[in-house]
N, C-alpha and C positions, 0 to 999 in steps of 0.2 A: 674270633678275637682271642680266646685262648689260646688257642692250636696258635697264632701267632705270636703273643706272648712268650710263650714254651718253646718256641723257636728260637725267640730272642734270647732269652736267658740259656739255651743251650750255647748259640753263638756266642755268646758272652763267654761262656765256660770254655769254651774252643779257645776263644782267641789268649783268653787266659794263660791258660795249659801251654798254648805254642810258645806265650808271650816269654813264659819263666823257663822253658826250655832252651830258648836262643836268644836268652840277654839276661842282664843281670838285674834285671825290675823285680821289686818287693812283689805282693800278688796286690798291695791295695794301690801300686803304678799302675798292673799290667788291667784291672778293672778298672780304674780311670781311663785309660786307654781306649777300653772296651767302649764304654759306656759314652763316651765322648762321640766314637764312629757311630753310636745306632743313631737311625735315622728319626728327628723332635717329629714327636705325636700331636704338639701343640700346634691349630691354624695362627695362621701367618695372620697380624694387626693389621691393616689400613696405617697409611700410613696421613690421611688427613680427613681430621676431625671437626664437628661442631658441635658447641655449648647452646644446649638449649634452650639456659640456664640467659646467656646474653646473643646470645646470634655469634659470638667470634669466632673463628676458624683457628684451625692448630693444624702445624706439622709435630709429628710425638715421633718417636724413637727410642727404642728400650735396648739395653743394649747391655745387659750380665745383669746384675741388679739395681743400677741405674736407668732411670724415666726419665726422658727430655720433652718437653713440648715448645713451641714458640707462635706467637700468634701470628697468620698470616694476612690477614682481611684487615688491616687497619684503614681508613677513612683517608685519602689524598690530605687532607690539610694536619693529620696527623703523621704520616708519613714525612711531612715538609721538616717535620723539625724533630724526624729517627726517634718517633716515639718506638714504645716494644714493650712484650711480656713476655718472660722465658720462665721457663720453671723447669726445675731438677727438682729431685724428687729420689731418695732411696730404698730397698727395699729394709723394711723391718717390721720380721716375723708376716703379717700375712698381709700389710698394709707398704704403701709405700709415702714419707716421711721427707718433705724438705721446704724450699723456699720459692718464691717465687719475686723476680727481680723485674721491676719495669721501668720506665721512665713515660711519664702521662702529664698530662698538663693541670694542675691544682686551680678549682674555676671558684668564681664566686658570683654570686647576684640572682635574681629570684629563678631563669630559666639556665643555671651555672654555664651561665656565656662569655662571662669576662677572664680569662686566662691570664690569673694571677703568677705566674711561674711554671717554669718543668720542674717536675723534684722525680729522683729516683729514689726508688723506693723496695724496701723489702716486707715482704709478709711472710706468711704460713704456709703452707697447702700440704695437704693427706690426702691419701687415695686408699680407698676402699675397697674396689676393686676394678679389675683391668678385663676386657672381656673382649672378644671379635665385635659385638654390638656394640658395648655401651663403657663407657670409664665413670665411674663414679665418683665421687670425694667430696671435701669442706676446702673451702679457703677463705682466708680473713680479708673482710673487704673495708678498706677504711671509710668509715663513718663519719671521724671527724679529723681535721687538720690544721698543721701550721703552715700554710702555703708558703711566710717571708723563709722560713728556714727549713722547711720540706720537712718537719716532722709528723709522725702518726699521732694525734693526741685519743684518738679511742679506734680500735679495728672490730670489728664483730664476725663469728663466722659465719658462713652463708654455703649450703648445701649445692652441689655442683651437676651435673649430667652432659655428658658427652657422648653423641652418635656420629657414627662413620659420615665424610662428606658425601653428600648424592651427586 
């Protein structure tokens, strides 16, 4: 792993060296350059998820410092009327930081079977960390509602876990 290393950052210096000889690139272009071509050490994500946390499935997609996820496994009578959860998510510092946007149906009555309304809705969500197994994080789950005008009146957060689909 060393001896590979030390390869690298030789190559780095090669390309360097050639880069400012035969163009007019600063050295901190012709190292962006460099470092751009080695090949990511990082394994490749899965690209579909489950919360173990609810049973729901995710397609995710990360893509510079931006996290996508969107729920794929919704229930046919939820699909009938383009329910959905999507969430973006940025990176900041070691966490990644954004919202999560749905449209769900606002229920009432003792087994919440009556569907009082769709409301779209925005919350929270943070991510803690991103891994080949597992995505971690919080997101705020609403508690309580105004279903006639789709507002949040209380969200709480609620600790997350997500593993690769089997």
């Amino acid at each position: 792993m060393i001896e590979r290393l030390e390869g690298m950052r030789i190559l780095a210096q090669a390309v360097i060296g050639l880069a400012l000889l035969q163009s007019p690139l600063t050295a901190g272009q012709a190292l962006q350059a460099a470092t751009q071509q080695q090949p990511s050490t990082k394994p490749a994500l899965p690209s579909a998820w489950k919360s173990q946390t609810t049973g729901n499935e995710y397609r995710i997609r990360i893509e510079g410092d931006t996290f996508q996820a969107e729920w794929t496994n919704a229930p046919p009578e939820l699909e009938k009327h383009k329910a959905y959860v999507r969430t973006e998510c940025r990176r900041v510092g070691s966490k990644w930081i954004g919202t999560t946007r749905s449209l769900l149906p606002c229920t009432t009555g003792a087994n919440a079977n009556k569907v009082l309304n769709w409301c779209p809705l925005v919350t929270r969500t943070e991510i803690d960390s991103i891994a080949p197994d597992r995505i971690t994080g919080r997101a705020q789950a609403i508690h309580n509602s105004d279903c006639q005008s789709c507002k949040v009146l209380e969200a709480v957060w609620k600790d997350f876990v997500w593993t690769p689909k089997r």
